[in-house]
N, C-alpha and C positions, 0 to 999 in steps of 0.2 A: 504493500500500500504506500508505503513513503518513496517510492523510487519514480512510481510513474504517476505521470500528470494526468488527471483524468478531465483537465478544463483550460481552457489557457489562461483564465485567470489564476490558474496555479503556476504559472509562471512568467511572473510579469520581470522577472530581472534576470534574465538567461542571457548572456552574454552577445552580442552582435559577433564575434567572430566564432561563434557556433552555428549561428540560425542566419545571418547574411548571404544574399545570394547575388551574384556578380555572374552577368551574361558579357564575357567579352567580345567588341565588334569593333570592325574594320572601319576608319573612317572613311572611307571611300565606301563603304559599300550602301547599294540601293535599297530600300525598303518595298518587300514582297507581302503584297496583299494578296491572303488567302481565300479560299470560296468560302461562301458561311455556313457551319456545320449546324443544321437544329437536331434540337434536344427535347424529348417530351418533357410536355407541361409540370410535372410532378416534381421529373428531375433539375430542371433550371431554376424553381425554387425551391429545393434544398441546396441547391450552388448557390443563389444568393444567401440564405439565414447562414449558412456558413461564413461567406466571407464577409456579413454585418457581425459575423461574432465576433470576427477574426479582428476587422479594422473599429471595434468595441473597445477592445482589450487593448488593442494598440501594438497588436501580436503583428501585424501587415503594416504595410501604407502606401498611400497612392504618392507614384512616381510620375515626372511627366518627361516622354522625352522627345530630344529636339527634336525638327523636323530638316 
C-alpha cells in the first residue's frame, strides 16, 4: 500500500527529472498533419475526465508550440 500511488494527488512532489518528457526535433523539420482518428463516444470521454484529472492535480500541463 505505501509504494504505489493509487491517485495522482498522491503525488504531487515527484521529481521533474523522473516524470518529464522531452520529444527531441529537428529544427528544420516540417510539421505532419495527420488524418483524424475517431473514437466512440464512451471512450473520448473517459480520455477527457482523465486528463481534467490529470491537469487538476497539476500532474500535466498545456505546452504550446511554435509554429
Amino acid at each position: 500500500m505505501d509504494v504505489f500511488a493509487w491517485s495522482y494527488k498522491d503525488i504531487p512532489d515527484i521529481g521533474q527529472n523522473i516524470t518529464k518528457h522531452k520529444i527531441a526535433l529537428y529544427l528544420d523539420a516540417k510539421p505532419v498533419k495527420l488524418k483524424l482518428q475517431r473514437m466512440r463516444q464512451e471512450r473520448t470521454l473517459k480520455i477527457k475526465e482523465e486528463v481534467w484529472k490529470q491537469l487538476d492535480v497539476g500532474f500535466i500541463k498545456v505546452t504550446h508550440c511554435p509554429q
